[in-house]
C-alpha positions as CSV (number, residue, x, y, z in Angstrom):
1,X,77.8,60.6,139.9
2,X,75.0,62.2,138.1
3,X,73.7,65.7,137.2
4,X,71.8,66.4,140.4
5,X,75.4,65.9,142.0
6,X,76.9,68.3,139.0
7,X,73.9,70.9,139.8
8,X,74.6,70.6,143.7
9,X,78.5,71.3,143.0
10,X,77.9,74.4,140.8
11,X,75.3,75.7,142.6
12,X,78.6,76.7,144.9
13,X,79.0,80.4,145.0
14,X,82.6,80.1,145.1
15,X,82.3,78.0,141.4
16,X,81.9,79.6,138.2
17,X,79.8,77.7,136.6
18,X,79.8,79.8,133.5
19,X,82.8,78.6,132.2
20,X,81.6,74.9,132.5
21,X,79.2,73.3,130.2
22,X,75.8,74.2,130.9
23,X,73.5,71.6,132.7
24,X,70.2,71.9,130.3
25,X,72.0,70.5,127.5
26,X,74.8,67.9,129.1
27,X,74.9,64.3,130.2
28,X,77.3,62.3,132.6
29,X,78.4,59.4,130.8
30,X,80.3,56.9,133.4
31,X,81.9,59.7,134.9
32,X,82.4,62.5,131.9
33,X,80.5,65.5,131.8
34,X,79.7,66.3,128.1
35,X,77.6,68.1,125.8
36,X,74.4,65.7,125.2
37,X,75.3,63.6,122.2
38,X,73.7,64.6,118.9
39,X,72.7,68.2,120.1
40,X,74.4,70.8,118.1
41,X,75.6,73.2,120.6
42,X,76.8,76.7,120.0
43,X,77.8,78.5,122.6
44,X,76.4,81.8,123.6
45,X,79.0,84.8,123.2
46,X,78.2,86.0,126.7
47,X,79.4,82.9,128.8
48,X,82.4,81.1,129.1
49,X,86.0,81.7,129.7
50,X,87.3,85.0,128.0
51,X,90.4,85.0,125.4
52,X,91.6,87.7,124.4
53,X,95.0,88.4,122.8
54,X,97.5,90.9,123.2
55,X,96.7,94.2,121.7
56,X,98.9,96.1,119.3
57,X,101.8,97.8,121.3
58,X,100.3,101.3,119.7
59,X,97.2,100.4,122.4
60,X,97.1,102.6,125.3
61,X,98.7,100.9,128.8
62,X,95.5,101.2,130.7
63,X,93.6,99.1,127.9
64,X,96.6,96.7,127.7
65,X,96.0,96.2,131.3
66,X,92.3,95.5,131.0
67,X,92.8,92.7,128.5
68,X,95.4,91.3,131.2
69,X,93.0,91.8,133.9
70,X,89.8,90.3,132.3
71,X,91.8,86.9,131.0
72,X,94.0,86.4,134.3
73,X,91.4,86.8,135.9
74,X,89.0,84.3,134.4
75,X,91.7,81.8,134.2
76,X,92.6,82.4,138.1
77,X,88.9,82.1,139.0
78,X,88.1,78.4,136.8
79,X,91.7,76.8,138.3
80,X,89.6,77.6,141.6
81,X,86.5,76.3,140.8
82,X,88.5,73.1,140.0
83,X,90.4,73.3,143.3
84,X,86.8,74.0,145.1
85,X,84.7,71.0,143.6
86,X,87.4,68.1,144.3
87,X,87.8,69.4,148.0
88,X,84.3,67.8,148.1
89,X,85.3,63.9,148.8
90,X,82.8,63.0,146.0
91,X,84.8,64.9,143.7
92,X,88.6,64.8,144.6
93,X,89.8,63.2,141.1
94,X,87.7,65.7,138.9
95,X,90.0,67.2,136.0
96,X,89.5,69.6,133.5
97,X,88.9,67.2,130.6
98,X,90.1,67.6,127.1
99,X,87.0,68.2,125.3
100,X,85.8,72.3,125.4
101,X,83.4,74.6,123.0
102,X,84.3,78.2,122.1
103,X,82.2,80.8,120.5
104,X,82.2,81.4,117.2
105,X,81.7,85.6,117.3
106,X,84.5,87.2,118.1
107,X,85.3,89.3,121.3
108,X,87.0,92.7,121.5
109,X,90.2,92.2,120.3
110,X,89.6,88.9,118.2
111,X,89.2,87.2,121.3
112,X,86.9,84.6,121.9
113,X,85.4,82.4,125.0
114,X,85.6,79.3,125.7
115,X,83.8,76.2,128.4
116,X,84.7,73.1,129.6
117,X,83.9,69.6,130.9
118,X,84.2,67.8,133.7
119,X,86.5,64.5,133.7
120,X,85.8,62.2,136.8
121,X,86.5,58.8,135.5
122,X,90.3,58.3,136.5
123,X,91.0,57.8,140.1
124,X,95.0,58.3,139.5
125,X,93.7,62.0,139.4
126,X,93.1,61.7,143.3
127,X,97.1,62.8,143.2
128,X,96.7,67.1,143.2
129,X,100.3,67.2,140.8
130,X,99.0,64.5,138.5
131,X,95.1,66.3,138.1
132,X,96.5,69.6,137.9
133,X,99.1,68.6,135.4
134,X,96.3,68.0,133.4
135,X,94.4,70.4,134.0
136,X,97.2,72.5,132.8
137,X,97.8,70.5,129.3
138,X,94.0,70.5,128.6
139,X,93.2,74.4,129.3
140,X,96.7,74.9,126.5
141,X,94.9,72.0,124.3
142,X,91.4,74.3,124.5
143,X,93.1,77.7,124.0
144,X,95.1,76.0,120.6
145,X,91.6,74.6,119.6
146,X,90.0,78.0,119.7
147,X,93.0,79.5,117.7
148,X,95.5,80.9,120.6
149,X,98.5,80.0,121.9
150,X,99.2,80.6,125.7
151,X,102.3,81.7,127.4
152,X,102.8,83.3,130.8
153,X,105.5,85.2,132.7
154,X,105.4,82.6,135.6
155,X,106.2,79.0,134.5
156,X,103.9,76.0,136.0
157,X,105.9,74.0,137.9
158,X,103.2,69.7,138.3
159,X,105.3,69.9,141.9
160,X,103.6,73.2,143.1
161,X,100.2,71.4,142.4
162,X,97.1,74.0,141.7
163,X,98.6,76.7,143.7
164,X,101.3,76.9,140.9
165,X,98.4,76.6,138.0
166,X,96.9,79.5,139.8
167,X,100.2,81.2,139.6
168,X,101.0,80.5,136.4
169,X,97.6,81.8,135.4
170,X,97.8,85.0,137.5
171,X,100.7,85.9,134.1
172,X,98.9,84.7,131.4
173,X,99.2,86.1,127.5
174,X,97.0,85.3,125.0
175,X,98.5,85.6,120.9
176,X,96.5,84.3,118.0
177,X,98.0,81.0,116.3
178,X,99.8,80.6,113.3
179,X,97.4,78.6,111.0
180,X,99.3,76.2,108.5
181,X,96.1,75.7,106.9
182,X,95.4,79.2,106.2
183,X,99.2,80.0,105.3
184,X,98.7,77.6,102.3
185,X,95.7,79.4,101.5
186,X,96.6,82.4,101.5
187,X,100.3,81.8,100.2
188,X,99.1,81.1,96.8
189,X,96.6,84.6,96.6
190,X,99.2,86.4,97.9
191,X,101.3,85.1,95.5
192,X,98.9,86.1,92.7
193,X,98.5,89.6,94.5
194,X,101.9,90.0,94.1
195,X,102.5,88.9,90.2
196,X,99.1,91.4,89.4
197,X,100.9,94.4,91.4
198,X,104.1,93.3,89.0
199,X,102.0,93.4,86.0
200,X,100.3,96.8,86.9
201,X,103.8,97.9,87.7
202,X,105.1,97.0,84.3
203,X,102.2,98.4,82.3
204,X,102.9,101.7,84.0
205,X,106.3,101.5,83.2
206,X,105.6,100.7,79.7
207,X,103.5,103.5,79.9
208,X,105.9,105.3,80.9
209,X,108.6,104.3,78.6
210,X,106.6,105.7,75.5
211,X,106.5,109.1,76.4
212,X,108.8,111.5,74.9
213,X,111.1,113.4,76.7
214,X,109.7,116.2,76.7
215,X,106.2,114.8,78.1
216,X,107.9,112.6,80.5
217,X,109.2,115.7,81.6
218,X,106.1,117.3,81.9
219,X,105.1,115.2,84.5
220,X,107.4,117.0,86.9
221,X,104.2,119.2,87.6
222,X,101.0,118.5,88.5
223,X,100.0,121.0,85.9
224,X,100.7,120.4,82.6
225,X,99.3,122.8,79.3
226,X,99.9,121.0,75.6
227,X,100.5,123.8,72.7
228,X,100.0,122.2,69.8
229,X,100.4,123.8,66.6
230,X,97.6,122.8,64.2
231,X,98.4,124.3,61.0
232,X,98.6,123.2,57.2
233,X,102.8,121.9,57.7
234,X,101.6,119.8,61.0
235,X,99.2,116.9,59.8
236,X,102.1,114.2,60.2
237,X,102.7,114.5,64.1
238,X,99.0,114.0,65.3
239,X,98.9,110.5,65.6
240,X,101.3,110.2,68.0
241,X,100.6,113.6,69.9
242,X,97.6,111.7,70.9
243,X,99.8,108.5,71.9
244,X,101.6,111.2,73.9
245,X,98.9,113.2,75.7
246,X,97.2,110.1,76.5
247,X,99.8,108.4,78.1
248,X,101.0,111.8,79.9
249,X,97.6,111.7,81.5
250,X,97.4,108.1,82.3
251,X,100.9,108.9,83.8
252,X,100.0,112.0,85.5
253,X,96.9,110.4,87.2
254,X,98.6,107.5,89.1
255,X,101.8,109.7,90.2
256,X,99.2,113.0,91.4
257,X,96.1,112.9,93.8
258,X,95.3,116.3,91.8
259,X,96.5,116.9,88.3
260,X,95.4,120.1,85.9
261,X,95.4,120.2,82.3
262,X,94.7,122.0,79.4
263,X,95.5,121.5,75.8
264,X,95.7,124.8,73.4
265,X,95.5,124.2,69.6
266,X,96.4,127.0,67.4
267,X,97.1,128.1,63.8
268,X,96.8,131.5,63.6
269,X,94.6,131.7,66.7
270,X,95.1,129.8,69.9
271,X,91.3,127.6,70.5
272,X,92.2,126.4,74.1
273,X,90.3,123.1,75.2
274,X,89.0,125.0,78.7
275,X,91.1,128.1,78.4
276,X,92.2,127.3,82.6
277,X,94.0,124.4,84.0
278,X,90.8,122.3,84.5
279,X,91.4,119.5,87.6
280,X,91.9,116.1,85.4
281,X,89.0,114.0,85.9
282,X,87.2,111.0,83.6
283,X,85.3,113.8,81.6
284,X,88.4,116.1,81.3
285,X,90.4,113.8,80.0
286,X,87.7,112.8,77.5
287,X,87.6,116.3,76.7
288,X,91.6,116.9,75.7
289,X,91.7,113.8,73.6
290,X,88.8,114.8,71.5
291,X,90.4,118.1,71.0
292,X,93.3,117.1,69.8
293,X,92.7,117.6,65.8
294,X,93.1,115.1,63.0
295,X,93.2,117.8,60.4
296,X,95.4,120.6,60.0
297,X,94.2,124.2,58.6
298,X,95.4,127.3,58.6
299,X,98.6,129.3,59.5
300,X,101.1,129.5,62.1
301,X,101.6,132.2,65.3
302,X,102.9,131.0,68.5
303,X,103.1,133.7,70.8
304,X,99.4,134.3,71.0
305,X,99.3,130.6,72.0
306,X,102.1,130.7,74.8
307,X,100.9,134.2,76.1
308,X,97.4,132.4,76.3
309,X,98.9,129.6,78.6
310,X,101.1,131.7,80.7
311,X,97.5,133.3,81.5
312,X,95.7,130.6,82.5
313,X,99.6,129.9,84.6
314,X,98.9,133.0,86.3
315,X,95.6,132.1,87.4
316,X,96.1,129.0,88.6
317,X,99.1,130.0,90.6
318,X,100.8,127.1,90.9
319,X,104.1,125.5,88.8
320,X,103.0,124.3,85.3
321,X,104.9,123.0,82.6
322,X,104.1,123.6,78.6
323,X,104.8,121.8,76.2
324,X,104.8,123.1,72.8
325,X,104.4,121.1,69.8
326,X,105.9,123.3,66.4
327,X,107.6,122.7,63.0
328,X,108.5,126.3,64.4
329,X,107.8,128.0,61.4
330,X,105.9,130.6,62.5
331,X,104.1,133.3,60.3
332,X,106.4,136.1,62.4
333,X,109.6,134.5,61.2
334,X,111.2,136.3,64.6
335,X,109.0,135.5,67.1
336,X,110.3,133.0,69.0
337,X,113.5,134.2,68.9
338,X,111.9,137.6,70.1
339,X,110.9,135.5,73.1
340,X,114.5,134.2,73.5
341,X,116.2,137.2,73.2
342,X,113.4,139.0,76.0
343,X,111.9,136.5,78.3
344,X,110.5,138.9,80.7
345,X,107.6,139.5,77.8
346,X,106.3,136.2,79.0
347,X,106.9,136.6,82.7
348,X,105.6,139.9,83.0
349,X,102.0,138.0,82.0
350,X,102.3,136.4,85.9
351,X,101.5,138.8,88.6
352,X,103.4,136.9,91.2
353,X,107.4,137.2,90.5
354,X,108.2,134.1,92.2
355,X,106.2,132.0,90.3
356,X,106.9,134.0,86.8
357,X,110.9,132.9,87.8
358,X,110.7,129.1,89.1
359,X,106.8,128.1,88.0
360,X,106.9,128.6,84.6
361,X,108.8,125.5,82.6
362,X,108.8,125.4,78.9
363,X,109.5,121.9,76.9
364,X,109.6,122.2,73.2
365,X,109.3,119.5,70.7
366,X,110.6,120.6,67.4
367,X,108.7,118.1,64.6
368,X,111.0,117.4,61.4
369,X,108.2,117.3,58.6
370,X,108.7,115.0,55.5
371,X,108.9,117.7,53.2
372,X,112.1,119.0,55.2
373,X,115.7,117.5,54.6
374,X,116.8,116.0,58.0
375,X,120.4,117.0,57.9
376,X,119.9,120.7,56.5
377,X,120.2,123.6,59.9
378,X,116.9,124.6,60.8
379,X,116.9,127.8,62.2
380,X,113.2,127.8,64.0
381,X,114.3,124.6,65.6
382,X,117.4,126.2,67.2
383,X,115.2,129.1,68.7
384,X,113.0,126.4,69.9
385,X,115.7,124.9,71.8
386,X,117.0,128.6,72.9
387,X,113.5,128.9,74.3
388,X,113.2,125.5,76.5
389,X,116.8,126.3,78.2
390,X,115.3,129.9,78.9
391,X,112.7,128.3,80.9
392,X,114.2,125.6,82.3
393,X,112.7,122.7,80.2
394,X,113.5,120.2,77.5
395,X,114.2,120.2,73.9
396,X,113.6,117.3,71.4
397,X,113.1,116.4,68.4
398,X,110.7,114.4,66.8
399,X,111.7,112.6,63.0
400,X,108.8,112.5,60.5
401,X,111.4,112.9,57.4
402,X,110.9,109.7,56.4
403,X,107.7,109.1,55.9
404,X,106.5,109.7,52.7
């Protein structure tokens, strides 16, 4: 047996010698057809035996059916080829044999192609059951090689000979194989995926842990405004209203897709940062922690402040919360409690009613200066608290009487 007889055999029309290996570059080695020693083949992505796996079950019916179509097809068409060449009496022990190629790009799907050669040494393969038996193990063997495991809905039965191969191939399903190999590969990175995402986890929650109540609070909107009361009594809190309003928007940037901020300092005048709710981005946050000051000047009136924020409320429409920073000693010794006693004078600032009633959330933090005894009543702090249950926030207080 030689090539000419090989070339005579394929040159069949009822043999597809595509999903054989090509003559130019094979030899016949006492009976094997085989790639050409020493040449290093790679197999064009165009020829060859197509396998593709199962799509997704979110894949349309008529495409499922293609994929089952194109590789039952194939499959049913090569077992034939088999069956035609060993009718010749020349030929009748030919078997797949155990060596194949596949491509290396991948097919719709994942899928890949792959050829075969030609086994003619054995004459116990004269025997249909025995030859097609093998046939059968070797096409599974080529499939596994290329990366696939094969099942079908009809079983192969060696006692049904290549009539049952054909069968068997005529319910074909292709699935990608588990790869050990890659498993232990990938085991350990997803591993390390997983103790990073912990880590990132528990940073946030750290995060998370420092802030106050009344700025973890604030997080409830995607809107937040900081008043922060800026004059002469206030100097000891900054420090760690920075802390604060940094972390809030670290906080509020991971748990929003859009967050708005602004951050109003005041003494006797309120000097907004943006003077709207300005969409939190690298440069806005830059913006709100260079505005928060490190010196305190000046005197002391809230309202103007508050008013000023339930302005730039109203014009952004949407539910904000404020937190206001104050020793509460206020120039106007009554005006928070003015508030308290008359909400609506704050409401009435937001056009729309609904928003004025549920959108408007007050937090206060009520900061305990050094120069103040801790355990004496503190009548700005109880209107401060008065005023965050009026609007449905928070109240707490922050402990500097210590430090000296």
């Amino acid at each position: 047996m030689n090539l000419d007889n090989f070339q005579r055999v394929f040159s069949r029309q009822d043999v597809a010698d595509e999903f054989f290996y090509p003559l130019d570059c094979c030899v016949v080695d006492n009976g094997l057809y085989k790639i050409r020693p020493g040449l290093n083949y790679r197999m064009s992505p165009s020829g060859g035996l197509r396998i593709i796996p199962d799509p997704r079950s979110a894949a349309s019916e008529n495409f499922i059916r293609s994929i089952h179509d194109s590789n039952r097809t194939d499959m049913v068409r090569l077992i034939s080829s088999i069956q035609t060449i060993r009718s010749n009496p020349d030929f009748n022990n030919v078997i797949l044999s155990a060596s194949s190629a596949n491509t290396y790009d991948a097919l719709r799907n994942g899928g890949k192609r792959i050829m075969f050669g030609i086994d003619a040494r054995n004459e116990m393969y004269r025997d249909e059951y025995k030859a097609a038996a093998v046939c059968y193990k070797n096409i599974k063997h080529a499939a596994q090689k290329a990366g696939f495991n094969i099942s079908s809905e009809i079983p192969f039965e060696e006692s049904g000979g290549f009539e049952s191969l054909k069968s068997w191939a005529s319910g074909i399903h292709y699935a990608k194989k588990f790869n050990p190999l890659l498993a232990a590969l990938l085991i350990p990175l997803l591993l390390l995926a997983l103790y990073l995402m912990l880590q990132a986890c528990n940073l946030m929650q750290g995060a998370y842990s420092k802030l106050s109540e009344a700025f973890r609070k604030g997080m409830e909107t995607d809107a937040v405004i900081v008043v922060l009361d800026k004059s002469g009594s206030m100097e000891c809190c900054f420090d760690k209203v920075k802390e604060q309003t940094t972390a809030l928007i670290k906080q509020q940037r991971k748990k929003w897709r859009n967050t708005y901020i602004d951050l109003i300092p005041f003494d006797s005048y309120p000097s907004p940062a943006f003077g709207e709710l300005k969409k939190l981005d690298d440069d806005a946050e830059k913006n709100v922690i260079e505005k928060i000051p490190t010196l305190a000047s000046g005197g002391t009136l809230i309202i103007p402040a508050l008013e000023q924020a339930v302005k730039e409320i109203d014009k952004h429409k949407k539910p904000t919360t404020i937190i206001l920073v104050t020793d509460g000693e206020d120039n106007n010794d009554n005006s928070i409690k003015n508030i308290t006693e008359n909400p609506e004078k704050l409401r009435d600032l937001i056009n729309d009613k609904k928003l004025a009633e549920h959108g408007l959330i007050i937090n206060t933090v009520a900061v305990l200066r050094p120069d103040v005894q801790k355990n004496l009543k503190n009548p700005y702090h109880e209107n401060l608290q008065k005023l965050s249950k009026e609007f449905k926030g928070v109240h707490e207080i922050w402990d500097f009487s210590n430090k000296p």
